[in-house]
LUMKE-716057 format. One line per field, with one value per residue (C-alpha): residue number from 1; residue in three letters; x, y, z. Coordinates in nm, 2 decimals. Example, Ala and Ser with C-alpha at 12.3 -4.5 7.8 and 13.67 -1.06 7.14 Angstrom:
// LUMKE-716057
resi c(1 2)
resn c(ala ser)
east c(1.23 1.37)
north c(-0.45 -0.11)
up c(0.78 0.71)
END
This chain:
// LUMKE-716057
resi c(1 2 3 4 5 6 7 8 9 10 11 12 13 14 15 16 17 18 19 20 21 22 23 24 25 26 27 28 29 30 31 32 33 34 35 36 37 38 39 40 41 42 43 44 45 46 47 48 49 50 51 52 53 54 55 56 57 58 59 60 61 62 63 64 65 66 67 68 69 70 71 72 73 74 75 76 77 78 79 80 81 82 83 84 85 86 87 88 89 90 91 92 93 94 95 96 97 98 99 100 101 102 103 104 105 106 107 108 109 110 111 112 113 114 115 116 117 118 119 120 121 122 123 124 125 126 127 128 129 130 131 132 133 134 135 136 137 138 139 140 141 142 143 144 145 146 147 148 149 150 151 152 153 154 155 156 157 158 159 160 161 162 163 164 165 166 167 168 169 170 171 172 173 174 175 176 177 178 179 180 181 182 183 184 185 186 187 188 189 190 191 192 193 194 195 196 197 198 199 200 201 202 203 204 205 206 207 208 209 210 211 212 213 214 215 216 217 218 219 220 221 222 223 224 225 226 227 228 229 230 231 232 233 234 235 236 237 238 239 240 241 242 243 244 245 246 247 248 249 250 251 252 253 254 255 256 257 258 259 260 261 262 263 264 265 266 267 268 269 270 271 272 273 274 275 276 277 278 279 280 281 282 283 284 285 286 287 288 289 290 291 292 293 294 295 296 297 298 299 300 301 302 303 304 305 306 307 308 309 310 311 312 313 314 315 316 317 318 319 320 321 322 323 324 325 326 327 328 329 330 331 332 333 334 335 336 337 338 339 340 341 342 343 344 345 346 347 348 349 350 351 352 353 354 355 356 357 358 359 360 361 362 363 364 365 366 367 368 369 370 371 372 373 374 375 376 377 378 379 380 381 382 383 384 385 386 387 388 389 390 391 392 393 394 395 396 397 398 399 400 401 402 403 404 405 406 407 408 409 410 411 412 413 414 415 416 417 418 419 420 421 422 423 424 425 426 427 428 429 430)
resn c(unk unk unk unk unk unk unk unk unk unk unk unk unk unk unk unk unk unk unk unk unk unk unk unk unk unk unk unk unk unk unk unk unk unk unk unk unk unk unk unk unk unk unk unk unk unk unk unk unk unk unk unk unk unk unk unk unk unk unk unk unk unk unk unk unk unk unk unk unk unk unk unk unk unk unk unk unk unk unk unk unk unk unk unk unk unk unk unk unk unk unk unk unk unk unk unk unk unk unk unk unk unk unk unk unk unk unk unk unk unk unk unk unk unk unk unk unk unk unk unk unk unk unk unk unk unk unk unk unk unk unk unk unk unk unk unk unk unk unk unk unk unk unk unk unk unk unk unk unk unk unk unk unk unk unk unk unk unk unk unk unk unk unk unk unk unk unk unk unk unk unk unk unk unk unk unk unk unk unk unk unk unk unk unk unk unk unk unk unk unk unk unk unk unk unk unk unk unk unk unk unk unk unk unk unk unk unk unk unk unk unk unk unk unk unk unk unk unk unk unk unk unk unk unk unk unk unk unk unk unk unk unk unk unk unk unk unk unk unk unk unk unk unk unk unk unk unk unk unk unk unk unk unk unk unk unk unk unk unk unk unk unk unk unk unk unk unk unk unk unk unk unk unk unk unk unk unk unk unk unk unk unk unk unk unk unk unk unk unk unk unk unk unk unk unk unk unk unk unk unk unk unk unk unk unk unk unk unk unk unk unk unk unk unk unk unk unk unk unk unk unk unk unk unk unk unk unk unk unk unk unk unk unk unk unk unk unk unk unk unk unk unk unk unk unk unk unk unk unk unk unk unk unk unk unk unk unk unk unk unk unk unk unk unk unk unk unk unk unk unk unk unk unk unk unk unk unk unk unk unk unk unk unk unk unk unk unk unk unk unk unk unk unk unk unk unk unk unk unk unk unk unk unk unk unk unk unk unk unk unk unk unk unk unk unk unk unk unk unk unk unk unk unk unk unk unk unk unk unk unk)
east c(0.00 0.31 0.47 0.16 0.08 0.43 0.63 0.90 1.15 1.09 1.25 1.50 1.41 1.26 0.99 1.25 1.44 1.07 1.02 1.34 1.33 0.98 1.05 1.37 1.14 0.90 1.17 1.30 0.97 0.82 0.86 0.57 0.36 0.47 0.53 0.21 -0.03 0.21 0.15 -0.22 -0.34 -0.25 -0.51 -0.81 -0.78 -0.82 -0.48 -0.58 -0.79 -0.49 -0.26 -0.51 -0.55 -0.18 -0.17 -0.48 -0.40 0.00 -0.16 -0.39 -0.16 0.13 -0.14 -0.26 0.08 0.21 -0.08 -0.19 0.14 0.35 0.64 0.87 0.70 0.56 0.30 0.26 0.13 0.36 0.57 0.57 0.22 0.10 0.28 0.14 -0.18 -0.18 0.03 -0.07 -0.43 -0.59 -0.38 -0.28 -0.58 -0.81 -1.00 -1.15 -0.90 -1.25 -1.21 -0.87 -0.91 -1.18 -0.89 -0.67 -0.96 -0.97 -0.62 -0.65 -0.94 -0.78 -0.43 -0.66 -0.86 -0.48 -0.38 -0.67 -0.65 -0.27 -0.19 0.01 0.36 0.25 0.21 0.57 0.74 0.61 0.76 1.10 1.35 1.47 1.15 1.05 1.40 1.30 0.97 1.13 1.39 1.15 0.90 1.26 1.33 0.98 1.04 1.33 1.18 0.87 1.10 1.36 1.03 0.84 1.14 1.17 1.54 1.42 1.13 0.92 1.06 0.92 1.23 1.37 1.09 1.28 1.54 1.74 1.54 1.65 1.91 1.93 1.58 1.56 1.32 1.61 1.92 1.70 1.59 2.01 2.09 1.86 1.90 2.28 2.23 2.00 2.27 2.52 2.36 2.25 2.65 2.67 2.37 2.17 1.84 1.58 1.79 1.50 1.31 1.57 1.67 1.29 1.24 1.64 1.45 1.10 1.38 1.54 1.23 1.06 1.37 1.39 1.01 0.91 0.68 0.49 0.39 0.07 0.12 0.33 0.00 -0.33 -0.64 -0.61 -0.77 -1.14 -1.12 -1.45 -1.37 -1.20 -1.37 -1.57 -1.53 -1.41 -1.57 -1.52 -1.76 -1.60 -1.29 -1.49 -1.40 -1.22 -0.93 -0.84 -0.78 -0.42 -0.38 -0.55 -0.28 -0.02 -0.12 -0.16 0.14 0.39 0.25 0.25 0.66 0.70 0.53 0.71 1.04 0.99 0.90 1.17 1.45 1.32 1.25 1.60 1.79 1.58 1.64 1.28 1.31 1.25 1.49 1.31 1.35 1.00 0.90 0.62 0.29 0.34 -0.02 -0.07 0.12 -0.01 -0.33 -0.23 -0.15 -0.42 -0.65 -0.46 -0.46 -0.84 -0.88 -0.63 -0.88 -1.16 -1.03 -0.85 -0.47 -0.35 -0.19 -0.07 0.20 0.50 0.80 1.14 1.27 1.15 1.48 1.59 1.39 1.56 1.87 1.80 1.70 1.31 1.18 0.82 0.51 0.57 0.78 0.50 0.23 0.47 0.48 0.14 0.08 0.34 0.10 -0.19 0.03 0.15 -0.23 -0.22 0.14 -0.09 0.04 0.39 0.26 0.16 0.42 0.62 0.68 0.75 1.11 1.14 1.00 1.16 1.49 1.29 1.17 1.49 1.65 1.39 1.48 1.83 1.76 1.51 1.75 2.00 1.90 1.99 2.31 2.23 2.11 2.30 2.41 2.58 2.27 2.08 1.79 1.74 1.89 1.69 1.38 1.51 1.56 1.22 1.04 1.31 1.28 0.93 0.78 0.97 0.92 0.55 0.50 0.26 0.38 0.14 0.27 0.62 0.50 0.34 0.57 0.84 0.68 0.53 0.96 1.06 0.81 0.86 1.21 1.31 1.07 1.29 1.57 1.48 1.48 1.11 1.14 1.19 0.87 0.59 0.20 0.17 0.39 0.23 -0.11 -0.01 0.17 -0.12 -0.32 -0.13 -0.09 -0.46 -0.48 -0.21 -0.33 -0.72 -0.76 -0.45)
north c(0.00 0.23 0.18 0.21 0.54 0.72 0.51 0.45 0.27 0.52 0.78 0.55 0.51 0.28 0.34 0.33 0.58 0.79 0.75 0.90 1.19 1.23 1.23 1.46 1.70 1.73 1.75 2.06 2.23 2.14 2.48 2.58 2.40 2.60 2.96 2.97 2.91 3.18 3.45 3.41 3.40 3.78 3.87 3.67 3.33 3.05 2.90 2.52 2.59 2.75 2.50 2.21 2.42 2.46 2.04 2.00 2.24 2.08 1.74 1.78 2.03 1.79 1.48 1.63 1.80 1.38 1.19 1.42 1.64 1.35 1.59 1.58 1.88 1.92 2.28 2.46 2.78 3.02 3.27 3.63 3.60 3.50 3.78 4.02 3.86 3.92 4.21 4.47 4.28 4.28 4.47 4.80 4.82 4.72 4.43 4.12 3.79 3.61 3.91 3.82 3.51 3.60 3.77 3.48 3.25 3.50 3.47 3.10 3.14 3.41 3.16 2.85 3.04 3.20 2.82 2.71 2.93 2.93 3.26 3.23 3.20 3.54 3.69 3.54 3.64 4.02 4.06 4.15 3.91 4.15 4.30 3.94 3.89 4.24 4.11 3.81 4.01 4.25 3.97 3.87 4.21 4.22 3.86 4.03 4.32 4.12 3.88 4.14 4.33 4.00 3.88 4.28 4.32 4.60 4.83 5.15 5.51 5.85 6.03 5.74 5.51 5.25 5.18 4.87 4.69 4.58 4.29 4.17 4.02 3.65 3.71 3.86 3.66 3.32 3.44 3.54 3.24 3.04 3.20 3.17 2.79 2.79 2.91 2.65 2.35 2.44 2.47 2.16 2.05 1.90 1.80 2.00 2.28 2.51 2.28 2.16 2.57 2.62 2.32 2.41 2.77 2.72 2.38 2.66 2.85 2.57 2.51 2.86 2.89 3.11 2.93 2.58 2.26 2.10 1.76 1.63 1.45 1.55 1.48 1.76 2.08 2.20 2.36 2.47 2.88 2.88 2.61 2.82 3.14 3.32 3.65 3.65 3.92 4.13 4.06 4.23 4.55 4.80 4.87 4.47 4.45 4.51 4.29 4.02 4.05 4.06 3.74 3.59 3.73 3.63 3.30 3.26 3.38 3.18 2.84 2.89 2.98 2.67 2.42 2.52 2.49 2.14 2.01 2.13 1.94 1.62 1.59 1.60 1.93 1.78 1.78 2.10 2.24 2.26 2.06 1.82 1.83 2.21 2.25 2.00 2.14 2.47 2.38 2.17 2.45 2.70 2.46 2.41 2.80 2.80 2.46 2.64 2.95 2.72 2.58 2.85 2.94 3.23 3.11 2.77 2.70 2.52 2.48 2.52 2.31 1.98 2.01 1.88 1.56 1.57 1.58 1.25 1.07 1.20 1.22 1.11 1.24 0.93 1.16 1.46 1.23 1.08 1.44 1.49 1.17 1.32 1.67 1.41 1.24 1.62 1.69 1.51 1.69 2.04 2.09 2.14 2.38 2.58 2.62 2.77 3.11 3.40 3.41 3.06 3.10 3.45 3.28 3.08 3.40 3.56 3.24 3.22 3.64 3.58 3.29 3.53 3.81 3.61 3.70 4.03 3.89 3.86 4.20 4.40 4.68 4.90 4.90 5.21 5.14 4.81 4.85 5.13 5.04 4.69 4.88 5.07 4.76 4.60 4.84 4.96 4.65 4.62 4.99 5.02 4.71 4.61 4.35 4.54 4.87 4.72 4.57 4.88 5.09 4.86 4.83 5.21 5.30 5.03 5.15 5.52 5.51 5.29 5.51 5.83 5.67 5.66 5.24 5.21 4.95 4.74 4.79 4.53 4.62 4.40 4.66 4.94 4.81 4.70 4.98 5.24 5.03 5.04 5.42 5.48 5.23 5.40 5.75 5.71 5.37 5.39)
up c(0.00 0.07 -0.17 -0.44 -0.22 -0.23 -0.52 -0.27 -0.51 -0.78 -0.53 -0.41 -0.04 0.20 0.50 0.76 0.63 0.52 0.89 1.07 0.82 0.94 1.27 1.22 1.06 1.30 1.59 1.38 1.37 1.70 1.88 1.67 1.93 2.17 1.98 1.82 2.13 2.27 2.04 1.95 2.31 2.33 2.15 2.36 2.19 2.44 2.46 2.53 2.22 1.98 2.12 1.94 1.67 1.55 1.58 1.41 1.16 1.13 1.10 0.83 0.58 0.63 0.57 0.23 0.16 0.19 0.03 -0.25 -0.37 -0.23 -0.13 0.20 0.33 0.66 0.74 1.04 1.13 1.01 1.23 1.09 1.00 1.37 1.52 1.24 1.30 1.67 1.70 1.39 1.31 1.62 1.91 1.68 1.41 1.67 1.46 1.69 1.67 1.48 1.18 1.22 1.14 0.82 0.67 0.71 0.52 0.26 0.22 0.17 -0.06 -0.29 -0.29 -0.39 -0.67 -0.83 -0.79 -0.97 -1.23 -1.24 -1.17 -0.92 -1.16 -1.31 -0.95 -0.86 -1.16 -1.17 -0.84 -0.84 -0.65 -0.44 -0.30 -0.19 -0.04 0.15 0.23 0.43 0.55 0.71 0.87 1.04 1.15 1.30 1.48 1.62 1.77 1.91 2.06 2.22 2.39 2.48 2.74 2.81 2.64 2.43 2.65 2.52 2.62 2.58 2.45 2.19 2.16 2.23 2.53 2.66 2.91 3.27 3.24 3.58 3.57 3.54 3.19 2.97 3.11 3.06 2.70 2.60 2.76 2.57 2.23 2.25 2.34 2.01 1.83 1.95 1.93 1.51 1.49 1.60 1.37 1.68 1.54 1.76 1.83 1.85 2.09 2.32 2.36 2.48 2.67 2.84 2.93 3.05 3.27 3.41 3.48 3.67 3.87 3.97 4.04 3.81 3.60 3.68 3.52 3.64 3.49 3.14 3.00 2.96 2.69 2.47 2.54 2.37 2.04 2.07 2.16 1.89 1.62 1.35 1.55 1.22 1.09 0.69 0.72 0.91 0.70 0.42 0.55 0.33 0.55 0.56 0.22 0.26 0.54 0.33 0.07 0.30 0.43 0.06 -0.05 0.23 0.21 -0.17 -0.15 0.15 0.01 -0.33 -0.21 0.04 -0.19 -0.46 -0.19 -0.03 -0.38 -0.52 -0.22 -0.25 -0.62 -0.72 -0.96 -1.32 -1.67 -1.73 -1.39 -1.32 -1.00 -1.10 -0.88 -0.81 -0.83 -0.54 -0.34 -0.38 -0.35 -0.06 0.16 0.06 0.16 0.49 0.55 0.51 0.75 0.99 1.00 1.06 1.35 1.47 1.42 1.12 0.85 0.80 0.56 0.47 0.63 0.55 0.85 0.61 0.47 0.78 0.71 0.33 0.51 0.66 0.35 0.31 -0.07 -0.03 0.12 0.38 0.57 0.56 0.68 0.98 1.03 1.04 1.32 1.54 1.56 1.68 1.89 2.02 2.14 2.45 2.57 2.64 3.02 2.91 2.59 2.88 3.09 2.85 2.93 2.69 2.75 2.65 2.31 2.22 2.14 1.90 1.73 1.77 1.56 1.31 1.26 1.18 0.91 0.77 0.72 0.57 0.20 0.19 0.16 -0.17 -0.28 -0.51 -0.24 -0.55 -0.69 -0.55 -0.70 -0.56 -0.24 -0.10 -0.16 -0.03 0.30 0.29 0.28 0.55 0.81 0.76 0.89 1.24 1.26 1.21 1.36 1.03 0.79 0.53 0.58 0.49 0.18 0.02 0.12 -0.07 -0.35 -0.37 -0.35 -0.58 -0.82 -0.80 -0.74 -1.10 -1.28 -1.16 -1.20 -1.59 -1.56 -1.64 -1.85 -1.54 -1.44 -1.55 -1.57 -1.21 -1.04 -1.15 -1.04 -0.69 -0.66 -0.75 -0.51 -0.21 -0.27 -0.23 0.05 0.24 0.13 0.22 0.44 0.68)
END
């Protein structure tokens, strides 16, 4: 049945090896269990509830990813968008966590139609390379900033906005303490690196009394504050709209660029160097954003960690749907998700920031034109605490910036449009 499922010999594996990649995978991306719930419960979201969510909505975009794409690649709720969900959506444009969640189904909805109707390759190709690298570089820097003023590194002040916190507190030194460890134990390419760093903090926090963990195993919270609580009405609203494509467009860059790196290190990009069964996939995760919304978490989406789980011999969707059990198995663990404090996940973010940022590295820095509106897009987000406001101002400098640099002719009819767009949006509906 395996083997008629996921072609095994075609790909030149076996299902113990499918299984350990699985399993390496999901070690790699299990802090998700524990950020997610994290995050989302700031804006009113019954934690228990998120917590089942993020598995449920894990297990059943890794499930489809595996048994219909057939691809290595586990989803999860993605970071960047939770925090711009939580942190722009609902706690700085005042919008309810259910329209929150509307916008995120919209999102889903709008990225399954442009799969259907494949235009999805015309929406990736109009935008330039750089501005998506900008566009990931600034979800990082926005990681960043949450993290530093979640464990209170990085505190408000009147005078300079910002300030450095108080680092004698036990919040801070566990957080440095724990990102540093992070840091080390990737170098020394621990699988789990991410989860052992929390799970080292929120030790360190029960030892010292800070936090407290009623129990290890538990039958798994109820989903049902959060189960169909979404508002797509609400998400109607005229001043969503560009939170709606934020969403879709971080996750149509994010899922693309995913699925083009795993697929490139697992071998399966064809003679042509297109990657057979794009569609699937696509469709794949669109429909686990939408599921996700249903049952509560933002917006699901694929992983980049699966290439951990390529690394260890993965190259069928075997390895996605071992994935997916371990997220079931993961619903019964919900005392520990809850004794994980903020400081403990923040060196998660922090990590996840610095990966993020690592493409500018490949901007052309001589190239004016490029590179500042590369650092509009960058900086805007962190700064205004909106993912949104970051991409349109991005692409409102790339655009205008080209054109007065007499380089119009790098400018296609989809850059023009978005940019027009975002213009009014930002002009009228701010």
């Amino acid at each position: 049945m395996l083997e008629r499922l996921f072609h095994l010999k075609a790909h030149q594996t076996t299902v113990r090896t499918e299984i350990l990649a699985g399993v390496t995978t999901f070690l790699t991306m299990a802090y998700v269990l524990f950020v997610n719930p994290s995050i989302l419960a700031k804006t009113g979201m019954d934690q228990g509830a998120v917590f089942v969510a993020t598995c449920l909505a894990g297990a059943l975009g890794s499930l489809i990813m595996g048994l219909w794409a057939n691809y290595p690649i586990a989803l999860g709720p993605g970071m960047g968008l939770n925090a711009f969900f939580t942190y722009t959506v609902v706690m700085t444009m005042g919008y309810t966590w259910q329209v929150g969640l509307g916008a995120v189904f919209l999102s889903g909805l709008l990225f399954f139609a442009l799969s259907i109707f494949r235009i999805r390759e015309w929406i990736i190709h109009s935008i330039p390379l750089p501005l998506r690298t900008a566009i990931s570089a600034g979800i990082g820097l926005f990681l960043a900033l949450i993290a530093l003023k979640n464990t209170g590194i990085v505190v408000d002040h009147p005078a300079t906005l910002v300030a450095l916190g108080d680092l004698a507190q036990p919040g801070p030194l566990l957080a440095g303490l724990g990102f540093v460890l992070i840091v080390a134990l990737v170098h020394h390419r621990v699988t789990g690196a991410v989860m052992l760093g929390i799970l080292a903090v929120t030790g360190a926090s029960l030892a010292l009394g800070l936090t407290h963990l009623n129990g290890l195993v538990a039958p798994p919270p109820s989903l049902l504050p959060t189960l169909l609580q979404l508002d797509i009405a609400g998400a109607l609203d005229v001043g969503l709209v560009s939170v709606i494509f934020a969403f879709l467009f971080v996750d149509l860059f994010d899922t693309s660029g995913t699925l083009i790196g795993v697929a490139q290190k697992a071998g399966l990009v064809g003679p042509d160097g297109r990657l057979p069964r794009l569609g699937r996939a696509l469709l794949a995760d669109s429909t686990a954003t939408m599921a996700g919304a249903v049952l509560g978490t933002s917006t699901t989406t694929s992983f980049i960690e699966s290439t951990a789980g390529i690394s260890a011999g993965g190259r069928t969707g075997l390895t996605a749907c071992v994935v997916a059990a371990l997220f079931l198995l993961s619903l019964f663990f919900s005392p520990l998700a809850a004794a994980v404090p903020d400081y403990a996940t923040a060196p998660a973010l922090f990590f996840v920031a610095v990966l993020m940022t690592g493409g500018l590295a490949q901007i052309a820095w001589d190239d004016l034109s490029e590179a500042a509106p590369v650092m509009v897009a960058a900086l805007s987000m962190p700064l205004t605490f909106s993912i949104a406001n970051g991409i349109a101002l991005g692409f409102i400098s790339w655009t205008a910036i080209k054109l007065l640099c007499g380089r119009r002719h790098e400018l296609n009819s989809a850059m023009w449009v978005l940019s027009a767009l975002f213009v009014v949006k930002l002009g009228f509906f701010a």
